[in-house]
Chimera marker file (.cmm) of the C-alpha trace (Angstrom):
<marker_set name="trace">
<marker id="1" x="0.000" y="0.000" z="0.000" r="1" g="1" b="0" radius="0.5"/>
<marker id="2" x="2.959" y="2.570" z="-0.839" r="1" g="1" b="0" radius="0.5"/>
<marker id="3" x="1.291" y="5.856" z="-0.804" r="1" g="1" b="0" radius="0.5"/>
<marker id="4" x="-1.905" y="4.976" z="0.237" r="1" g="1" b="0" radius="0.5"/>
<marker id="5" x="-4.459" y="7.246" z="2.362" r="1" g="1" b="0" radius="0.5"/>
<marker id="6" x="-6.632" y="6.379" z="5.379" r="1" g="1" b="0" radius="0.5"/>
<marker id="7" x="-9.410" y="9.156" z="6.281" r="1" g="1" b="0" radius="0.5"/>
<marker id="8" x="-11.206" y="8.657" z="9.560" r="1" g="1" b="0" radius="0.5"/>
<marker id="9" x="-13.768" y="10.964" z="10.131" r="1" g="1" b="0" radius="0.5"/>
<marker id="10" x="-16.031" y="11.837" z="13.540" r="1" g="1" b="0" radius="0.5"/>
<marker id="11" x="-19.118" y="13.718" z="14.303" r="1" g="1" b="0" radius="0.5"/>
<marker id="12" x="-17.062" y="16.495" z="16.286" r="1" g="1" b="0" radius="0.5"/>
<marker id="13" x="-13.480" y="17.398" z="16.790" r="1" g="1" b="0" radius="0.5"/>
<marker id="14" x="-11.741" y="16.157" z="20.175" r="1" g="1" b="0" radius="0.5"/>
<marker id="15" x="-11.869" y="17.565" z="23.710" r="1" g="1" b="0" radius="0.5"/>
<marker id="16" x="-8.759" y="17.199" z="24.413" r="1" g="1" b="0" radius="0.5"/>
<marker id="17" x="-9.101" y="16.141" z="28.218" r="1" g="1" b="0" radius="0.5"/>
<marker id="18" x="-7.562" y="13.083" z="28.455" r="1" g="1" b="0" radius="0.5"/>
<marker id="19" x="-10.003" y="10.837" z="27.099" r="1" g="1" b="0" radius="0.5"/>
<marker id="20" x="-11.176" y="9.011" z="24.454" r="1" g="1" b="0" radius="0.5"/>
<marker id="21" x="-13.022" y="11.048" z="22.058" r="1" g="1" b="0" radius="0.5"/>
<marker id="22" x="-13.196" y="8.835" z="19.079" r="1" g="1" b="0" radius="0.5"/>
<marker id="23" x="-11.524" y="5.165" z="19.213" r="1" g="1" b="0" radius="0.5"/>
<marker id="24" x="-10.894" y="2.478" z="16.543" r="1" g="1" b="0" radius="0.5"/>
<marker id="25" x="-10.644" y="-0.602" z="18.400" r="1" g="1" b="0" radius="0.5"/>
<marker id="26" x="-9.127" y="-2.422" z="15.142" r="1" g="1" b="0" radius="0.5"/>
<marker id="27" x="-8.233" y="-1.097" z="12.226" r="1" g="1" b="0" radius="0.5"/>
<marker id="28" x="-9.603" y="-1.209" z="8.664" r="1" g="1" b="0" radius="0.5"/>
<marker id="29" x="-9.784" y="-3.861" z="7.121" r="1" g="1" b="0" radius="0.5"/>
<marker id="30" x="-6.064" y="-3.902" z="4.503" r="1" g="1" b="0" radius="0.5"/>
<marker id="31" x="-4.585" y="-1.388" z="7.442" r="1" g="1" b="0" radius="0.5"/>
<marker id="32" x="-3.425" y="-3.775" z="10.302" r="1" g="1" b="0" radius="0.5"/>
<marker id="33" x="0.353" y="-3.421" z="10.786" r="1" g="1" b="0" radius="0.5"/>
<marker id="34" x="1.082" y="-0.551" z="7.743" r="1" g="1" b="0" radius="0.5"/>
<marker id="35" x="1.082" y="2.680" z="9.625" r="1" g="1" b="0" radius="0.5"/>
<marker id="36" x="4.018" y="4.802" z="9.052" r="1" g="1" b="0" radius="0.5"/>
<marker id="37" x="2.785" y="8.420" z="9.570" r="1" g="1" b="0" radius="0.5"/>
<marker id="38" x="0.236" y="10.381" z="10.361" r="1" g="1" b="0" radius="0.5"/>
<marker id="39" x="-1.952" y="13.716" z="10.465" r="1" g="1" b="0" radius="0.5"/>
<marker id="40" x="-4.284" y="14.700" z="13.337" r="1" g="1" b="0" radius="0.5"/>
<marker id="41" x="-7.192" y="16.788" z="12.419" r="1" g="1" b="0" radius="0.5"/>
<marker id="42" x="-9.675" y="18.785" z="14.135" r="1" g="1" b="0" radius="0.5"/>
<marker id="43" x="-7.611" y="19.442" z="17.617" r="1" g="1" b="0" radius="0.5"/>
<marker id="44" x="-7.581" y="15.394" z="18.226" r="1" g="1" b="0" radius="0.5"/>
<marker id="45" x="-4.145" y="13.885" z="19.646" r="1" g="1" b="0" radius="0.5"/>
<marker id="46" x="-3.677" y="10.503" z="18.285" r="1" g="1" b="0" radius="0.5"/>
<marker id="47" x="-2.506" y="7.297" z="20.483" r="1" g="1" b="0" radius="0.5"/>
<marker id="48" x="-0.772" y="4.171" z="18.402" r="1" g="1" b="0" radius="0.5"/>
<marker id="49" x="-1.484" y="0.642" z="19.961" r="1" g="1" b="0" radius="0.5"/>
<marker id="50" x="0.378" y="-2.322" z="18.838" r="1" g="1" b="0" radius="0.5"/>
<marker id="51" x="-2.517" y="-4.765" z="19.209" r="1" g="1" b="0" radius="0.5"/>
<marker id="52" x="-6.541" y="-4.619" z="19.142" r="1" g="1" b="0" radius="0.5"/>
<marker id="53" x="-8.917" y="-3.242" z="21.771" r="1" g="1" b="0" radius="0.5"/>
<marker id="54" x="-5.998" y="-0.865" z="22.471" r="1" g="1" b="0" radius="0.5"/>
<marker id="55" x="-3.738" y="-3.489" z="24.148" r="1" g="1" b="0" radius="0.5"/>
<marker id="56" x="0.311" y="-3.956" z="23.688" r="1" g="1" b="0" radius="0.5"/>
<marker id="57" x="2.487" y="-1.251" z="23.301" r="1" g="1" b="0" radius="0.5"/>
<marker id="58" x="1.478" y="2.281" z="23.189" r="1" g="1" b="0" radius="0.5"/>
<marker id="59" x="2.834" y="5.483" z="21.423" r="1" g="1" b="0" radius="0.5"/>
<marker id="60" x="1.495" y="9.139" z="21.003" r="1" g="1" b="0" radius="0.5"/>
<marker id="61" x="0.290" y="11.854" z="21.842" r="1" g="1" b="0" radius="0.5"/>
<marker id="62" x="0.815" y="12.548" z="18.565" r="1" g="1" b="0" radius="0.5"/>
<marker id="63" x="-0.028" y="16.429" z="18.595" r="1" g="1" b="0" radius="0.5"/>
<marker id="64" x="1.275" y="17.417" z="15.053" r="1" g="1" b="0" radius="0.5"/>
<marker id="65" x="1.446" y="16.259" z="11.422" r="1" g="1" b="0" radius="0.5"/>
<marker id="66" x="4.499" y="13.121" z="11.486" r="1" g="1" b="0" radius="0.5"/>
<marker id="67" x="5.954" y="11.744" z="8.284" r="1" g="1" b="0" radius="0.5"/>
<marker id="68" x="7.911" y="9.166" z="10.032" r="1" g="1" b="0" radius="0.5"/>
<marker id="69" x="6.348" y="7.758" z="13.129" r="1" g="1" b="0" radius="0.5"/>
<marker id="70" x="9.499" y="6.387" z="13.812" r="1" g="1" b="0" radius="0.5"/>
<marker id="71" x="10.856" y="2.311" z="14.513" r="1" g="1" b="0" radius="0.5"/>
<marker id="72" x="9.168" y="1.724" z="17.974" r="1" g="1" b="0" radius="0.5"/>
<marker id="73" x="5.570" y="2.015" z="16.222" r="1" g="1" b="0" radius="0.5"/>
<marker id="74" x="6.369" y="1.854" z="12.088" r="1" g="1" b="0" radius="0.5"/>
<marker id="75" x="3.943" y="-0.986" z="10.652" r="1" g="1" b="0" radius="0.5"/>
<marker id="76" x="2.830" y="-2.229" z="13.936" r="1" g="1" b="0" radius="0.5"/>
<marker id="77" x="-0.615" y="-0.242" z="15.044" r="1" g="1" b="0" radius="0.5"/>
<marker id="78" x="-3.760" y="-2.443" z="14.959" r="1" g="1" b="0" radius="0.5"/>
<marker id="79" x="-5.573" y="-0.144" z="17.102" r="1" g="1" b="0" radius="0.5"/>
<marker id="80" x="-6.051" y="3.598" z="17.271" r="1" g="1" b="0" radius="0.5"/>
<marker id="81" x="-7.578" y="6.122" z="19.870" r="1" g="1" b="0" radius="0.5"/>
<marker id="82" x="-8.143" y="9.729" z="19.380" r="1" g="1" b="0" radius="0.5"/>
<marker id="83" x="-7.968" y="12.283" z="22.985" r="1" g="1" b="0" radius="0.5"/>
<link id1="1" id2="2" r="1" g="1" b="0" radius="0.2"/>
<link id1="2" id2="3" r="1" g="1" b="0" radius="0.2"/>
<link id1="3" id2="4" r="1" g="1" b="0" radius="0.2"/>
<link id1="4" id2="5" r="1" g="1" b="0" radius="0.2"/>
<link id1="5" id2="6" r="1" g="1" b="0" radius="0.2"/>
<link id1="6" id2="7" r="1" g="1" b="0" radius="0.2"/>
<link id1="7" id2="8" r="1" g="1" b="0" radius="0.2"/>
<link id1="8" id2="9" r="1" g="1" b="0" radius="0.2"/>
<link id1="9" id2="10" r="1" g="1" b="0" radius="0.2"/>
<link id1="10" id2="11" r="1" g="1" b="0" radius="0.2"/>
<link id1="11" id2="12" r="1" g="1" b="0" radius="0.2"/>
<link id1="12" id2="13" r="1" g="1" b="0" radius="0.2"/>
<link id1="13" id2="14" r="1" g="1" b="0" radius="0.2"/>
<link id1="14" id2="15" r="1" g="1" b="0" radius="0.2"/>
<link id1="15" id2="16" r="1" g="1" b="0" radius="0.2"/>
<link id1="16" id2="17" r="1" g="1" b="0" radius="0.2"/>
<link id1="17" id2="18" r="1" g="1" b="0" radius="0.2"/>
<link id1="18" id2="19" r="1" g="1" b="0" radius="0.2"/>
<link id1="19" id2="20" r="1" g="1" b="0" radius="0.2"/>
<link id1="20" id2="21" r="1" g="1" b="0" radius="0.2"/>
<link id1="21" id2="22" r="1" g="1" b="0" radius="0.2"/>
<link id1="22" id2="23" r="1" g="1" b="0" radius="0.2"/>
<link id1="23" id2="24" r="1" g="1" b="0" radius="0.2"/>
<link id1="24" id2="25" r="1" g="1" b="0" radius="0.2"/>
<link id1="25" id2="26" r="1" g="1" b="0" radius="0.2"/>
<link id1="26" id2="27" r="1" g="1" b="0" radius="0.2"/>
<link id1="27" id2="28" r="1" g="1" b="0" radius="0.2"/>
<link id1="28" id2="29" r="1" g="1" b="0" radius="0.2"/>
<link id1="29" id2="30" r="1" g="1" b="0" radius="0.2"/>
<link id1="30" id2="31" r="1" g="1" b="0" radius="0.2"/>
<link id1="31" id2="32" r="1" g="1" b="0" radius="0.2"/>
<link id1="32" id2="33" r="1" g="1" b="0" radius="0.2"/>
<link id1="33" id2="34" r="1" g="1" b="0" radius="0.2"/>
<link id1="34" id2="35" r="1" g="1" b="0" radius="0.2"/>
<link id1="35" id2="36" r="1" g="1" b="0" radius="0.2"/>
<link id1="36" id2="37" r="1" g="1" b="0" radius="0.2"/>
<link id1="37" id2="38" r="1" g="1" b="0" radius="0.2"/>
<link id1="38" id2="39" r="1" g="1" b="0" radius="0.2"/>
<link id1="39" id2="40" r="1" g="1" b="0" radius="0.2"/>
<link id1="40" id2="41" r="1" g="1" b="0" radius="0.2"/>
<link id1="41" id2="42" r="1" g="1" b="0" radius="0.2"/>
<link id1="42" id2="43" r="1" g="1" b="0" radius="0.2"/>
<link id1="43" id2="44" r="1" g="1" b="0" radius="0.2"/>
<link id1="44" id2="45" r="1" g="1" b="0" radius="0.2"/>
<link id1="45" id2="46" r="1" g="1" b="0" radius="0.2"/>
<link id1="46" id2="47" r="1" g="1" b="0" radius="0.2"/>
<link id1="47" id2="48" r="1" g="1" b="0" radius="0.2"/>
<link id1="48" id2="49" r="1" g="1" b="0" radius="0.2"/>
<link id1="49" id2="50" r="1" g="1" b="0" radius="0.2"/>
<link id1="50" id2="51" r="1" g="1" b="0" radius="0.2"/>
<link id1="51" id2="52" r="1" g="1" b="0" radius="0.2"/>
<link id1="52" id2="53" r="1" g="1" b="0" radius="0.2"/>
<link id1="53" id2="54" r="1" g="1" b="0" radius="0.2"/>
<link id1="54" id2="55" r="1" g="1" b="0" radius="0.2"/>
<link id1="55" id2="56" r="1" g="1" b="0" radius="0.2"/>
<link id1="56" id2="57" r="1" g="1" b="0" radius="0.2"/>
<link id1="57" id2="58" r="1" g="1" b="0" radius="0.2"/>
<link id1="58" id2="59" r="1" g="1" b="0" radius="0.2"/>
<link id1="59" id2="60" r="1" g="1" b="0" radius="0.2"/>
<link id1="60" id2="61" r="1" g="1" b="0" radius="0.2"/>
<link id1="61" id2="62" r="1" g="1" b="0" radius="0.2"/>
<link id1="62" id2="63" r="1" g="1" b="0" radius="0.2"/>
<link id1="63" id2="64" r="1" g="1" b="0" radius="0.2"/>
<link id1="64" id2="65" r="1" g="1" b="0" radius="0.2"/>
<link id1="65" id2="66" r="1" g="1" b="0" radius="0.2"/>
<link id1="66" id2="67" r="1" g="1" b="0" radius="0.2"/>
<link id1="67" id2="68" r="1" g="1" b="0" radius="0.2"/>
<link id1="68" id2="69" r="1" g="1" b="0" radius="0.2"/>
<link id1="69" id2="70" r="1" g="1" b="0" radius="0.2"/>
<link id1="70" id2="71" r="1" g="1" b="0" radius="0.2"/>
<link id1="71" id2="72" r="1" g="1" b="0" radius="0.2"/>
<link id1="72" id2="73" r="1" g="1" b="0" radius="0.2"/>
<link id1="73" id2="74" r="1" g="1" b="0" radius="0.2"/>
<link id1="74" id2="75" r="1" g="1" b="0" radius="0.2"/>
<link id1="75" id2="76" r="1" g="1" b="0" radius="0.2"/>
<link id1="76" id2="77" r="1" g="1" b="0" radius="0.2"/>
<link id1="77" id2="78" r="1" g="1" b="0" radius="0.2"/>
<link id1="78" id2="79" r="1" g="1" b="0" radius="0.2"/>
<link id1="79" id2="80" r="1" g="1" b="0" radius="0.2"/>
<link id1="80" id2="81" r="1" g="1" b="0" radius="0.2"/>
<link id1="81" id2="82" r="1" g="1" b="0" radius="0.2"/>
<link id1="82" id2="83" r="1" g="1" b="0" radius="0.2"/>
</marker_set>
């Protein structure tokens, strides 16, 4: 999926106050494990998990647009949370 896309959109934009505003307890389906960067949108911070239902290793607050996640989370998030 070299240049692929992934758009997730909510009803409302984050709170920002520490909890989970929007959550994506698995991914996509074709998006498991291929995460290498990311955007946030609409004052959301975005949390990486390394396995479902937001289990396993955990990186973020992402707070800003990252082209490289980096190694410690590159092609290893199967679930996603949104604060």
């Amino acid at each position: 999926m070299v240049g692929a896309i992934l758009t997730i959109e909510a009803d409302r934009p984050c709170r920002n106050n520490n909890a989970q505003d929007h959550w994506g307890p698995t991914m996509p389906p074709g998006w498991n494990d291929i995460i290498t960067s990311l955007q946030p949108w609409a004052n959301c911070w975005i949390e990486l998990y390394s396995d479902d239902n937001f289990g396993g290793d955990r990186d973020g607050a992402y707070r800003t647009n990252t082209p490289d996640i980096g190694s410690y989370m590159n092609d290893r998030t199967s679930s996603i949370a949104y604060r």
